[in-house]
C-alpha positions in Angstrom: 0.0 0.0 0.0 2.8 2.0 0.5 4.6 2.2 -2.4 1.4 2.3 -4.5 0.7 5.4 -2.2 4.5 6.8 -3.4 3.6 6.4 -7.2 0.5 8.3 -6.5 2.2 11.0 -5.1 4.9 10.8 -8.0 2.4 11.3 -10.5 0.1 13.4 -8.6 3.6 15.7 -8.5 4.6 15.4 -12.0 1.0 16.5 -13.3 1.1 19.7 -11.3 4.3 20.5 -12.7 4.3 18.9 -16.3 1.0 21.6 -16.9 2.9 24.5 -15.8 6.0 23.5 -17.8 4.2 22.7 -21.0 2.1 25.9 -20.5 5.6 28.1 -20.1 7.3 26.1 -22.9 6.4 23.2 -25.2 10.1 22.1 -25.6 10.6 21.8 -21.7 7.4 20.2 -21.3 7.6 17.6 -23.9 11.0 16.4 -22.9 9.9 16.5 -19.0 7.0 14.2 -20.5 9.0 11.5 -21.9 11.3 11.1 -19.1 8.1 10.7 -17.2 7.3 7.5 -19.7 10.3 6.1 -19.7 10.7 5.8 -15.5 6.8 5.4 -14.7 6.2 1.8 -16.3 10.0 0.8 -15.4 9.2 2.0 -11.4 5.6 0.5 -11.8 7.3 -3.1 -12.8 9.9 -3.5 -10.9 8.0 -2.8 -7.8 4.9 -4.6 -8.2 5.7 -7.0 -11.3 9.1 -8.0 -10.7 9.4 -10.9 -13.2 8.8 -8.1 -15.6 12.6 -7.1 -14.6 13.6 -10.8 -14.4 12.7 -11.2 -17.5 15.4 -8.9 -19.2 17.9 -9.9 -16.1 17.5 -6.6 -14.3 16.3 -7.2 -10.8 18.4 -6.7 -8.4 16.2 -6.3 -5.3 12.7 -4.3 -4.1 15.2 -2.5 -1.6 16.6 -0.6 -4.6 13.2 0.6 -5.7 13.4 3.2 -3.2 16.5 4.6 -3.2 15.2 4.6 -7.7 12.2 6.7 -6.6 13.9 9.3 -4.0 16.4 10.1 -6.6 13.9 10.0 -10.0 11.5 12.5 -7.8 14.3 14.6 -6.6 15.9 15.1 -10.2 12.2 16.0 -11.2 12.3 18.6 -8.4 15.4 19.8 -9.2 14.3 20.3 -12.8 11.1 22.0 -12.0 12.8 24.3 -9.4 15.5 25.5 -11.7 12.9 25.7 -14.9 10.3 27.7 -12.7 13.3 30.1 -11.3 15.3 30.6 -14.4 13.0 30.1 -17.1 11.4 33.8 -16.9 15.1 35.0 -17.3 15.3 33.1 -20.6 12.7 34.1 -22.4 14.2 37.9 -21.7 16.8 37.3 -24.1 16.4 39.2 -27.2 15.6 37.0 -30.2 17.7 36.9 -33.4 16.0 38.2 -37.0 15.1 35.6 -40.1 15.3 37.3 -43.4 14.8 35.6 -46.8 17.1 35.6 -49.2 15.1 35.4 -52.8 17.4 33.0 -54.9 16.3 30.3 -57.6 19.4 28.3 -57.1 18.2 27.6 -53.9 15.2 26.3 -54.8 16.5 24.0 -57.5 19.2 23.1 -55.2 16.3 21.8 -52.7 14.4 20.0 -55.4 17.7 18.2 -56.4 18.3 17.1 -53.0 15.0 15.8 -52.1 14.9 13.9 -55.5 17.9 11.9 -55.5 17.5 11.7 -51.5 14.1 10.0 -53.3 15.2 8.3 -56.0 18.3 6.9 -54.3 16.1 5.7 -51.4 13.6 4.2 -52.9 15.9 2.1 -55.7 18.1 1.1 -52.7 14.8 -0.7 -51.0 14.1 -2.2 -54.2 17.0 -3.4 -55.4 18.6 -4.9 -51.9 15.3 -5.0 -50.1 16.7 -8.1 -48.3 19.2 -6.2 -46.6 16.7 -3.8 -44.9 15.1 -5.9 -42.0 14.9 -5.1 -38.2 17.2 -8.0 -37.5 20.2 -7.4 -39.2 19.6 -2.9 -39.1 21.1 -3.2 -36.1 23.4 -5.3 -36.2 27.2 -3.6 -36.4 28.8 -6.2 -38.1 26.3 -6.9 -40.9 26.0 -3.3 -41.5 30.0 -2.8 -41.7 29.9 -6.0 -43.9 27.0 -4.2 -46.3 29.5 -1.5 -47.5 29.7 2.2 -48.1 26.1 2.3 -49.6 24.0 0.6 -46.7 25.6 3.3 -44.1 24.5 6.0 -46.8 21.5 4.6 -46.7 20.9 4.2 -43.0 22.0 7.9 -42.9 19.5 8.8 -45.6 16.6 7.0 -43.5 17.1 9.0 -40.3 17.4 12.3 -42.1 13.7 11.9 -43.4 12.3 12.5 -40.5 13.3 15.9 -39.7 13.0 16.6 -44.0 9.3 15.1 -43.3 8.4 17.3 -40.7 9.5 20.2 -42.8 7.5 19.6 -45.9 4.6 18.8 -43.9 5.1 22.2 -42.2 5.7 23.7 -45.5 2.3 22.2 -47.3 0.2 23.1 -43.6 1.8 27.1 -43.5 2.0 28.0 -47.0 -1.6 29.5 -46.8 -1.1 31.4 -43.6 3.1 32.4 -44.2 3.7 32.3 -48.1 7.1 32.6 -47.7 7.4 29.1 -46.0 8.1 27.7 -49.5 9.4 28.8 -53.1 7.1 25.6 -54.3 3.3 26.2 -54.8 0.7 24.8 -52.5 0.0 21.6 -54.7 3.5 21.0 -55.5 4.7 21.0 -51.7 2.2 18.7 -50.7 2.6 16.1 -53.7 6.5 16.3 -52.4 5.5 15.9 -49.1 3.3 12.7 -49.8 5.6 11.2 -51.4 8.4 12.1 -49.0 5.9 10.7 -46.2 4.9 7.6 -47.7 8.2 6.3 -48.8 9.3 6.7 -45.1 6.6 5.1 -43.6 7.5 2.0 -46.3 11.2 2.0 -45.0 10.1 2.1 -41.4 7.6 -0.4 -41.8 10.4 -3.0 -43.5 13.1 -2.0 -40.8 10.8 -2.4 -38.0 11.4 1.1 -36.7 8.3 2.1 -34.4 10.7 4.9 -32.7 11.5 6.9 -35.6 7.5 6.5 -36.7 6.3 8.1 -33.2 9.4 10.6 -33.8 7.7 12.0 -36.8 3.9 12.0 -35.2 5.4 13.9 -32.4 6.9 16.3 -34.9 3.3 16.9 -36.7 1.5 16.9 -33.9 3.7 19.9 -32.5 2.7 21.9 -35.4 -0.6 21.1 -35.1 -0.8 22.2 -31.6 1.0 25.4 -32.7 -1.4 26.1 -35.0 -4.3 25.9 -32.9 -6.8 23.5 -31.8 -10.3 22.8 -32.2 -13.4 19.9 -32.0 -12.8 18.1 -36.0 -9.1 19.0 -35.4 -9.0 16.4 -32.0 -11.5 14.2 -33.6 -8.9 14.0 -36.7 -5.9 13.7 -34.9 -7.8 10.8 -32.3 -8.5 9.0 -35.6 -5.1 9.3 -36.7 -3.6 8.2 -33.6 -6.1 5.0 -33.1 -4.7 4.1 -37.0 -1.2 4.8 -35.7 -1.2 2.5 -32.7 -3.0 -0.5 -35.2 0.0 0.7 -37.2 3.0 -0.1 -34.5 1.2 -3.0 -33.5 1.4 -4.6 -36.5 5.0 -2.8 -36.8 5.9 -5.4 -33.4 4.2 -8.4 -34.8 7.4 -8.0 -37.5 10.0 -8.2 -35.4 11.6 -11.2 -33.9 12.0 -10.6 -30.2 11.7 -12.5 -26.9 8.6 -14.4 -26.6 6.0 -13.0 -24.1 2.5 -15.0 -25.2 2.4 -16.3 -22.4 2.1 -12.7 -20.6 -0.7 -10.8 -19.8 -2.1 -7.8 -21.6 -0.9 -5.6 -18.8 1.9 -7.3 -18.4 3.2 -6.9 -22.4 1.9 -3.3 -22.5 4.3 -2.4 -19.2 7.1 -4.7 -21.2 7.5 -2.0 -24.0 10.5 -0.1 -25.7 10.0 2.5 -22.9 10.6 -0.6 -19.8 13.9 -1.2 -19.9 16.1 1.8 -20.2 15.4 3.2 -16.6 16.8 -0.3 -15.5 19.9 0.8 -16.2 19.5 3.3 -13.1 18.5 0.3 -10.8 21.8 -1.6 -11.6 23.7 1.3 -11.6 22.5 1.6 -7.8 23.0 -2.1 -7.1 26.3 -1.6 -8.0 27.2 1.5 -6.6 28.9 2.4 -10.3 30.1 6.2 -9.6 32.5 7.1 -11.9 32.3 10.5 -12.7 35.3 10.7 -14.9 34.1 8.2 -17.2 30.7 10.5 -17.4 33.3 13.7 -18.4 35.0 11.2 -20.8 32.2 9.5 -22.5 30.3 12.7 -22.8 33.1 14.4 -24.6 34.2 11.5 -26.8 30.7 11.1 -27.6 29.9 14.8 -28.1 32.2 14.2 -31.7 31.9 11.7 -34.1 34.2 8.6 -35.2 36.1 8.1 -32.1 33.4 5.1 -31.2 34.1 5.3 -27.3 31.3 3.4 -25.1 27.9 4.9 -23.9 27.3 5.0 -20.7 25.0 1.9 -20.9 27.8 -0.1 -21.4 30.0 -0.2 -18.3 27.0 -0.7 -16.7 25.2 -3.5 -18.5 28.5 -5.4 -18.5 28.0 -5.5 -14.9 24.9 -7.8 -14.4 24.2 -9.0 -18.5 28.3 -9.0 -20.2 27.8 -8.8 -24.0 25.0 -7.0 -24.3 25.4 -3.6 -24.6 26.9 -2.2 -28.2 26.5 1.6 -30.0 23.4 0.5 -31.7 21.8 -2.2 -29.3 21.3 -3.1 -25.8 19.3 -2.0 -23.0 19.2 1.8 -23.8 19.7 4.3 -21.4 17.6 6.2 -19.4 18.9 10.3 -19.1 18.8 10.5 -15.0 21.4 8.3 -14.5 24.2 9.5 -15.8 23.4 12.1 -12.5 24.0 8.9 -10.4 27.1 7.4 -12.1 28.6 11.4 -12.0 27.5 12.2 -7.9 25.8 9.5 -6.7 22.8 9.7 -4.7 23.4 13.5 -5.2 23.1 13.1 -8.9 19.9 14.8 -8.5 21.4 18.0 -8.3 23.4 17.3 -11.9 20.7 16.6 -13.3 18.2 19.2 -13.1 21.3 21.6 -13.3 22.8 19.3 -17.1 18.9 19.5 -18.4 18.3 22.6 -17.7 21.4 24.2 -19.5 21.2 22.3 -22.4 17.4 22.8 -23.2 18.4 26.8 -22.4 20.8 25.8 -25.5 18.3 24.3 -28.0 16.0 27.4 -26.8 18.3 29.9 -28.3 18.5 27.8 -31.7 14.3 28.1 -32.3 14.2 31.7 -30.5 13.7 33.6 -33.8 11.9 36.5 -35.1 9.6 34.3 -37.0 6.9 32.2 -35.3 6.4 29.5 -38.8 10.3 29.4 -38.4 10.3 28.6 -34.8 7.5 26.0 -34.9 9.4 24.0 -37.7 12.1 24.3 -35.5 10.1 23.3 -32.0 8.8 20.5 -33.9 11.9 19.1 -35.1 13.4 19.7 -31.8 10.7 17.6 -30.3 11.2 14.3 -33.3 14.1 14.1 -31.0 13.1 14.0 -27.8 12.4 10.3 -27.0 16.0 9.1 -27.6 17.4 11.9 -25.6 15.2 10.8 -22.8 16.8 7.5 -23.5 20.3 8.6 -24.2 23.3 10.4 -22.3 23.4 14.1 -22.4 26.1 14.1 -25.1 23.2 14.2 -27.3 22.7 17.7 -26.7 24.7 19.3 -28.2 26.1 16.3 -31.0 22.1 16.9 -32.5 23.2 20.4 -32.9 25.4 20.5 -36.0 25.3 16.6 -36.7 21.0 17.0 -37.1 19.7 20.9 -36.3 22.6 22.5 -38.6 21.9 20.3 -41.7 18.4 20.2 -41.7 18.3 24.1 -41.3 20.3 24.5 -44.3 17.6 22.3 -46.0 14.8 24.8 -44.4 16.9 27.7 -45.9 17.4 26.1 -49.6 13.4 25.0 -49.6 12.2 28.7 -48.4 14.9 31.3 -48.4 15.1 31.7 -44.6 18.1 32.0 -42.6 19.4 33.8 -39.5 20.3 37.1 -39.4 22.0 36.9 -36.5 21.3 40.4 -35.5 19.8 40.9 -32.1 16.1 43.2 -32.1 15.7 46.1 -30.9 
């Protein structure tokens, strides 16, 4: 009774302060959000459904639920405290001018890209369609054993989210901002169709239900941004209902450990979302503090090539050896790179490492221009869910390794770019 009491209050807590987040800021909130998901179900099965963490050889005691839950709410706190008290000091800072530079290069530049991005795409999934599977997309070796071309390709794939939620914006604001696009109104949206549907294709062949709620998220941000009303949340329920059909058939695809003999309840709690925050618990268990290897990680990490260990890794070796690689494994869930840095005082790191580098990503979609900024917020927010499940180096690596390309993209399709001028 009285750890269900606890979760109560958890979530009782994290309502009162996930409205007033969202209502300051929709990045902040939506990021608050899904490290809410991905420690509820995880705190929720390991306390009361502990063969649920048996099952993916991650329980390592009820004692350690606990110590889990003082320092998940605290690093909540934290967060809330240092949003709520610096927050109003943020959104003082003068924000930087968008002007558009009229050029047809540019548009035939973006048309070029977006067609062999296309046309490459889609003849790749064609021609070596056996290659692209959920079981083998992940796997380093096969993919290092594919070639030059199946790493283009992979690359291609994750860039057509963030190129998605652009067009969409681009076909959805080109009656209210004009400017949004050089293409006409039917032209953007026959691009964006087609941009849309071959993605969902290639998701649906690799199995990838993460980067499919990436892009929802992204529309859905616009959408929000652009107001809501009754057909609108009738529309988007509809949409959502097909989605969920959609991932569920998405999961039937993929071969995975077999659960049938689960409960409903049981295989909803057992979800992408369960096991990350188990990294936290072992962490704990061990008492893995190592707060130089955070420092090193996070820098090697912050770059690209140098193919140093996440986080996860150290860890997982710990209680499951072989596990853990750059592109599988148990995930990681954001909060406990606080522990492994402090300690039980991680808390304090936390709210204090979120906070800054949300205040960074702030600055980058704090323009002059609201249709700029909400392309900006929403492709901000496509990313979201694997930062929740990710270390911190993530920050700031998304910035020129995904923000910086897909803004010169924006700026080729529509002619808008920084000033870099601050108002007056």
């Amino acid at each position: 009774m009285f750890d269900i009491f606890l979760l109560i209050f958890y979530t009782l807590f994290f309502i009162y302060s996930f409205q007033y987040i969202l209502r300051k800021n929709i990045l902040f909130g939506s990021i608050y959000f899904f490290l809410f998901i991905y420690n509820i179900f995880a705190q929720i099965g390991y306390c009361f459904v502990p063969e649920l963490s048996e099952i993916i050889k991650a329980y390592f005691g009820h004692n350690y639920f606990y110590q889990f839950y003082i320092f998940n709410f605290l690093s909540f706190l934290t967060f809330y405290v240092l949003f709520k008290t610096s927050f109003p000091y943020l959104e003082r800072i003068k924000r930087y001018e968008i002007v558009r530079v009229r050029s047809s290069t540019n548009y035939m530049i973006f048309i070029i890209i977006i067609s062999v991005m296309w046309l490459f795409l889609f003849f790749f999934s064609i021609t070596r369609g056996n290659a692209i599977d959920y079981n083998t997309a992940y796997d380093e070796d096969y993919v290092d054993a594919q070639g030059p071309l199946y790493k283009l390709f992979r690359i291609g794939f994750k860039l057509m989210v963030p190129i998605s939620v652009i067009l969409y914006a681009q076909a959805r604001f080109k009656s209210k901002f004009n400017q949004i696009s050089y293409s006409s109104s039917s032209l953007i949206t026959f691009i964006a169709v087609a941009f849309i549907g071959l993605f969902l294709f290639l998701a649906n062949k690799l199995g990838s239900r993460s980067d499919i709620v990436a892009l929802t998220l992204g529309v859905l941000i616009l959408e929000f941004k652009l107001g809501l009303n009754l057909k609108k949340i009738l529309t988007i329920g509809a949409l959502g209902f097909g989605l969920v059909l959609f991932l569920l058939y998405i999961e039937q695809t993929r071969t995975e450990s077999s659960i049938e003999d689960l409960s409903f309840a049981h295989k909803f709690l057992l979800k992408d979302y369960y096991a990350p925050a188990h990294i936290l618990y072992a962490a704990m268990a061990y008492d893995y503090v190592k707060p130089f290897e955070v420092i090193q990680s996070n820098i090697s990490n912050s770059l690209i090539m140098l193919n140093y260990p996440y986080l996860q890794a150290p860890v997982t070796d710990l209680f499951n050896p072989g596990v853990a690689t750059r592109s599988a494994g148990y995930a990681f869930y954001l909060f406990t790179e606080g522990y492994i840095f402090m300690g039980n005082l991680g808390f304090l790191y936390n709210g204090f490492m979120l906070m800054v580098g949300l205040s960074v990503w702030y600055l980058i979609q704090n323009s002059s221009n609201k249709y700029y900024n909400y392309i900006i917020v929403a492709i901000m927010c496509t990313q979201l869910a694997n930062l929740a499940r990710n270390q911190s180096s993530y920050i700031y690596k998304d910035i020129y390794i995904f923000f910086i390309p897909i803004l010169v993209i924006l700026y080729f399709s529509s002619g808008l770019r920084p000033k870099f001028k601050l108002l007056k």
